[in-house]
C-alpha positions in Angstrom: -0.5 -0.1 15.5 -1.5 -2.4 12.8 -2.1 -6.3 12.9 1.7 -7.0 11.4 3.0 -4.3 13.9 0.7 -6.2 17.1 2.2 -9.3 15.4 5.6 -8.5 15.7 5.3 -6.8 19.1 3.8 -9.6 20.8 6.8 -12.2 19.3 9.1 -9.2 20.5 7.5 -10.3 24.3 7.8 -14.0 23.9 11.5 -13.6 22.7 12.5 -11.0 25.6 10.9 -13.3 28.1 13.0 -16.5 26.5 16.1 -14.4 26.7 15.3 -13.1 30.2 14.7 -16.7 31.4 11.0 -16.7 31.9 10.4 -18.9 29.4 11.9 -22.1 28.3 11.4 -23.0 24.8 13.7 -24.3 22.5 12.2 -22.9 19.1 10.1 -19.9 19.0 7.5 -19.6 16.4 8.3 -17.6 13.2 5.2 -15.4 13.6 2.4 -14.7 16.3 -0.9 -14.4 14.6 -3.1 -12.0 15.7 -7.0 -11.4 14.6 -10.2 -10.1 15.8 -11.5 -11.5 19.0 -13.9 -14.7 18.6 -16.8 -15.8 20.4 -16.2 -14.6 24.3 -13.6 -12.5 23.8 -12.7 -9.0 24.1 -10.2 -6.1 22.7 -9.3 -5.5 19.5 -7.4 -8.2 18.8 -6.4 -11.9 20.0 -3.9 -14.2 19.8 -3.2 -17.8 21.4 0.4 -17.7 21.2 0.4 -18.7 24.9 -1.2 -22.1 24.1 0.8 -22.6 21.7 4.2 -21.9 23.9 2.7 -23.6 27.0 3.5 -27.2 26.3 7.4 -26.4 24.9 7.6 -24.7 27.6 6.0 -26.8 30.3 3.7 -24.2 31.8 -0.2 -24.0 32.2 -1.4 -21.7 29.2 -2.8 -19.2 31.7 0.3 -18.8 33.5 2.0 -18.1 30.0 -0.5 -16.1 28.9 -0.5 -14.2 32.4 3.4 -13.5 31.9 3.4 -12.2 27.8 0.2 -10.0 29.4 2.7 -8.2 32.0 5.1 -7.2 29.6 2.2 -6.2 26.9 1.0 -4.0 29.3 4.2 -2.4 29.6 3.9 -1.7 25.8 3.1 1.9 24.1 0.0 2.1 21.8 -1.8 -1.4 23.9 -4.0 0.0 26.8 -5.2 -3.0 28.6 -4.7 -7.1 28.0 -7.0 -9.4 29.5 -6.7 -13.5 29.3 -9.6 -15.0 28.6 -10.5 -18.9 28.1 -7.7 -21.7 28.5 -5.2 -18.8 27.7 -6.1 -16.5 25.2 -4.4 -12.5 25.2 -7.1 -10.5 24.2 -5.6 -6.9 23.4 -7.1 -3.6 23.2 -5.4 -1.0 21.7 -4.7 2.6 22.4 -7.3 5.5 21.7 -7.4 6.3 18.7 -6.8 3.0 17.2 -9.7 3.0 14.8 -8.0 6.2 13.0 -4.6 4.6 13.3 -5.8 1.4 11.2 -7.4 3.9 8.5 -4.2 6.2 8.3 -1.5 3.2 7.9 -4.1 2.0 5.4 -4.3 5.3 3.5 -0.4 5.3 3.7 0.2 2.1 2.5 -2.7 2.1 -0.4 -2.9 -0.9 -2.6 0.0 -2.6 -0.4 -1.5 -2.9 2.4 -1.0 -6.2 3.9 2.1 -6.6 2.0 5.4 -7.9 4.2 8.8 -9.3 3.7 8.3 -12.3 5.7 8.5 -14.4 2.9 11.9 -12.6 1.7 15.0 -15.3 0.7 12.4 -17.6 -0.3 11.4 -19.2 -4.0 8.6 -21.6 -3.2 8.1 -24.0 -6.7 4.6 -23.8 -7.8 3.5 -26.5 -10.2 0.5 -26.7 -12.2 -1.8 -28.7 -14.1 -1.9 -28.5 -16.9 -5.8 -26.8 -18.0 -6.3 -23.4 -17.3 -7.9 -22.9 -14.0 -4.9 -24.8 -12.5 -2.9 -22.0 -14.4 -4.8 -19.1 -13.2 -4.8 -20.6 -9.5 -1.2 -20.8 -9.6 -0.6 -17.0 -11.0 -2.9 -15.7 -8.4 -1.1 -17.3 -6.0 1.9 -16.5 -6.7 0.9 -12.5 -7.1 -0.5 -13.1 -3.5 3.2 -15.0 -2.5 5.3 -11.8 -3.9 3.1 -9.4 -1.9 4.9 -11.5 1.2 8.6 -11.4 -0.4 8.5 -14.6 -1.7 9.6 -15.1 -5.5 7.7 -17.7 -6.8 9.3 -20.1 -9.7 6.1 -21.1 -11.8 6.2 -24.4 -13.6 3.5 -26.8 -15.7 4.2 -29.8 -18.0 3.0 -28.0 -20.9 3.1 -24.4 -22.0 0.0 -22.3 -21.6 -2.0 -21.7 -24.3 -2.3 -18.3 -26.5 -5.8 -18.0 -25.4 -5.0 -18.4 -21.9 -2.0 -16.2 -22.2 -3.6 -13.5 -24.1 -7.3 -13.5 -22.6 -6.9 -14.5 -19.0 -3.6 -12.9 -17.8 -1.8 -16.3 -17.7 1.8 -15.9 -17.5 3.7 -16.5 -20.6 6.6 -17.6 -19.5 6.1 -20.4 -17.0 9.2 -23.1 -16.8 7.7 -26.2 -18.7 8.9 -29.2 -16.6 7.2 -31.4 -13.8 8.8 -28.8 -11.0 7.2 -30.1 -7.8 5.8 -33.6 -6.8 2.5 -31.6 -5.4 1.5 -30.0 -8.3 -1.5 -27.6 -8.0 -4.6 -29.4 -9.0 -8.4 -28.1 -8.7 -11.5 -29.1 -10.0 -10.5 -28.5 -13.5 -13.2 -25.3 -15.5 -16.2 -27.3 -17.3 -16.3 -25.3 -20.1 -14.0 -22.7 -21.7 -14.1 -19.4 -19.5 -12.5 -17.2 -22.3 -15.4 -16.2 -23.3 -16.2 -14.3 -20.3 -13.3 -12.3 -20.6 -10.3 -12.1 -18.2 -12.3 -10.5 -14.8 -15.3 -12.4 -15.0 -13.4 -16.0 -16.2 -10.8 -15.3 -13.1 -13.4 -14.3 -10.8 -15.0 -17.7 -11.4 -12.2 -19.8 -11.2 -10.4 -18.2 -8.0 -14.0 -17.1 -6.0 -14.7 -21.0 -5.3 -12.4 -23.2 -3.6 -9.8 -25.4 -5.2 -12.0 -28.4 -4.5 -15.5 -27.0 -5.6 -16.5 -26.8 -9.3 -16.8 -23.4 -10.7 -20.0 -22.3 -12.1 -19.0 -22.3 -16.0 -21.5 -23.4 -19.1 -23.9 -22.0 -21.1 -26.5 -22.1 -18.7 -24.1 -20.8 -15.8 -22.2 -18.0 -17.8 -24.5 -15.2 -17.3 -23.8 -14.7 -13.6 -20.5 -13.7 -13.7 -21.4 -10.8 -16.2 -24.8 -9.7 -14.3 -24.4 -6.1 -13.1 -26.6 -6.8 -9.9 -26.2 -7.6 -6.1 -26.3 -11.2 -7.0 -22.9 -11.5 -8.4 -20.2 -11.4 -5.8 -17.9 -10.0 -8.0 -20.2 -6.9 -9.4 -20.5 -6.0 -5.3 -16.7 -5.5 -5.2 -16.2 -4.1 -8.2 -19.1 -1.4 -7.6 -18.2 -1.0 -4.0 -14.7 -0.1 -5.0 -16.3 2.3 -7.7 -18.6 3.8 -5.0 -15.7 4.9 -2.8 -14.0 6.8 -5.5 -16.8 8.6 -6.7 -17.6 9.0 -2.9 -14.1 10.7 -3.1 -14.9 13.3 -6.0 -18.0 14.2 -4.6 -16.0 15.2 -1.6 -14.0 16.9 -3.5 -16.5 18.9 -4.9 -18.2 20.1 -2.0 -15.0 21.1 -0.5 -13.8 18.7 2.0 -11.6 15.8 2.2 -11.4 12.5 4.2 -9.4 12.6 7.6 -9.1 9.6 9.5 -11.2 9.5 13.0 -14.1 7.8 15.4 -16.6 6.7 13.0 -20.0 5.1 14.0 -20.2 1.6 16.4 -21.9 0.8 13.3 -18.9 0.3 11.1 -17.2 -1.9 13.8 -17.5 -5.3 11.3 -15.8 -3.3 8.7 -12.9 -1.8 10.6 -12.5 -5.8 12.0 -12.6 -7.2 8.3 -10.3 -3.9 7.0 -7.9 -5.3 10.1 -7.6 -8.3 9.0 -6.5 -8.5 5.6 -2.9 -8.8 6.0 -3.5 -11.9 7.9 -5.6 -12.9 5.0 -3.3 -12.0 2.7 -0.6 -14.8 5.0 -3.0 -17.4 4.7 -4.2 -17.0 0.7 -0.2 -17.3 0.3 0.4 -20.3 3.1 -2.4 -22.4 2.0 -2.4 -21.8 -2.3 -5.7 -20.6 -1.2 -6.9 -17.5 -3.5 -10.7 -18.5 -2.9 -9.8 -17.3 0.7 -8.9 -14.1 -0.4 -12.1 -13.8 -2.8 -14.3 -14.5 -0.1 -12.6 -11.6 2.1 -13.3 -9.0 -0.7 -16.9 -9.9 -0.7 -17.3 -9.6 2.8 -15.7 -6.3 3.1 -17.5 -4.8 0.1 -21.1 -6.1 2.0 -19.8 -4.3 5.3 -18.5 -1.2 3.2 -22.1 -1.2 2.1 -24.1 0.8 5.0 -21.5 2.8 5.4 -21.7 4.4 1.8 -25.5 6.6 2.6 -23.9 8.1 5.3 -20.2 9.5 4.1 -21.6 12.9 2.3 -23.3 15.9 4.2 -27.4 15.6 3.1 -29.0 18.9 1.9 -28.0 21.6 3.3 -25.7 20.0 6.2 -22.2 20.9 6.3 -19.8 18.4 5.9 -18.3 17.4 9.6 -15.7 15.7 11.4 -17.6 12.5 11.0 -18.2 13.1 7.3 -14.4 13.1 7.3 -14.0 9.9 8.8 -16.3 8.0 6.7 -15.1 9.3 4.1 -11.4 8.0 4.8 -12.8 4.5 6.8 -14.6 4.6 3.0 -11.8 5.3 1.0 -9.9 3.0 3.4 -11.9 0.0 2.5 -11.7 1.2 -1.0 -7.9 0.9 -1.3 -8.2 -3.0 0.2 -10.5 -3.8 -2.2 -8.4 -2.8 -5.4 -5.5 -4.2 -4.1 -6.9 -7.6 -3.1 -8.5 -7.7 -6.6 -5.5 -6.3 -8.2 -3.8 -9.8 -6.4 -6.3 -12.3 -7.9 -5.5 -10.3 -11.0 -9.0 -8.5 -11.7 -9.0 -4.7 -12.9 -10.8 -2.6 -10.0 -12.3 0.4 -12.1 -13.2 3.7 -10.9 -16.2 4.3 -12.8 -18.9 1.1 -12.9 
């Protein structure tokens, strides 16, 4: 079961209980958001849908939370719920659920994370008009399309060639004012053409819309560095080190099949879990920097892993060399895609 899938199973409870009469709330929320447990919880995943419900509904959040956990439970693929705090579920999956995450991964490839929640909907983006505005906008609306929505793109002036050409810009942005909130970031200090179209988007989307990217003469050089200290070259060569990962394998004979992997790769499978909410809240809050940060940290936990995925010597490959190598390839397949989103090429060979 993946996060959307827990997602829309748990709203599935809260709307059966409504229509059965356990429940009495007027308007039920669009979408139950579900992510890894925090700080004194438990499970693979949490929600606080029930605080959310308890006032509308006039109940104490435990006593909600107590009555979504009975039907849960009554649920195939969860295998225990337990309320924790002023009401949170806290919901373990089935066995097997690490292997599940990988597989829907590996069949959904670069999409992962993508929905049709948005669907119907043609949110108006406006920009400013200077070029990270620009950028910010197209990344966000790549990230709004992955969710169904289709975007109408509009700035008071039309891009320039340069931006266009170079950076990936979209040509054919509506010029007019479109929206009354228009999308409006520290503006780029210097030119980033130069840098060429990975590196200049990479440092106008990686820091937040209200921090000033690192561009200049003096600042320039980071984003091209091919070492650990450049966000950017991690993802990139992470990315890279899972498909090469994958032709080694290849070579020795074996091939990645989903399965337990190591407690140690816990932090990845949790990061890995939760990129389509990610991906929601890059798209709901015209956040891209959100999304950035997210490849970063799963290229750093992807990292550890990476010794450990081929057979050393003469050791055969194994069951667990199978599994590392798809939780690898896995990680792999949400790093291209989330890059492909911000509109940065994820090559194969680095």
């Amino acid at each position: 079961m993946t996060p959307v899938e827990l997602s829309r199973t748990v709203l599935h409870a809260v709307r059966r209980a409504v229509d059965e009469g356990e429940l009495a709330v007027a308007v039920l929320p669009e979408r139950v958001v579900v992510a890894p447990p925090g700080p004194g919880g438990c499970g693979d995943y949490a929600t606080n849908v029930a605080l959310q419900l308890a006032r509308p509904a006039g109940q104490p959040a435990p006593a909600v939370a107590e009555l979504l956990r009975t039907r849960l439970l009554r649920t195939d693929g969860i295998s225990d719920v337990v309320v924790t705090g002023p009401g949170f579920l806290n919901i373990s999956l089935a066995g097997g659920g690490d292997a599940r995450l990988v597989r829907d991964i590996l069949r959904a490839g670069p999409r992962y994370g993508h929905t049709d929640d948005l669907a119907g909907q043609a949110p108006q983006l406006h920009a400013a008009p200077e070029v990270r505005a620009l950028v910010l906008m197209d990344s966000v609306a790549r990230v709004l399309r992955s969710q169904g929505a289709r975007p109408r793109l509009h700035c008071a002036r039309p891009p320039q060639d340069a931006w266009v050409r170079t950076l990936g810009v979209p040509g054919d942005i509506t010029v007019g004012t479109g929206t009354d909130d228009p999308l409006r970031p520290v503006p780029a200090p210097a030119d980033p053409t130069p840098l060429g179209r990975d590196a200049a988007r990479w440092a106008l989307l990686h820091p937040a819309p209200h921090d000033r990217p690192h561009i200049g003469d003096s600042q320039s050089e980071q984003h091209l560095a091919q070492r650990e200290t450049n966000p950017l070259f991690r993802v990139r060569y992470a990315h890279a080190r899972t498909r090469a990962l994958l032709r080694n394998a290849a070579d020795l004979g074996f091939t990645p099949e989903p399965g337990p992997v190591t407690p140690h790769a816990e932090a990845l499978l949790h990061l890995l879990a939760d990129h389509p909410r990610v991906l929601t809240a890059t798209a709901a809050h015209r956040a891209p920097d959100r999304l950035a940060r997210h490849l970063v940290a799963v290229a750093d936990a992807l990292a550890p892993l990476l010794p450990s995925v081929l057979p050393l010597g003469d050791e055969k490959p194994s069951a667990a060399h199978r599994a590392r190598l798809a939780l690898a390839e896995a990680a792999g397949t949400v790093l291209a895609g989330g890059l492909t989103l911000l509109g940065i090429d994820a090559p194969e060979h680095l």
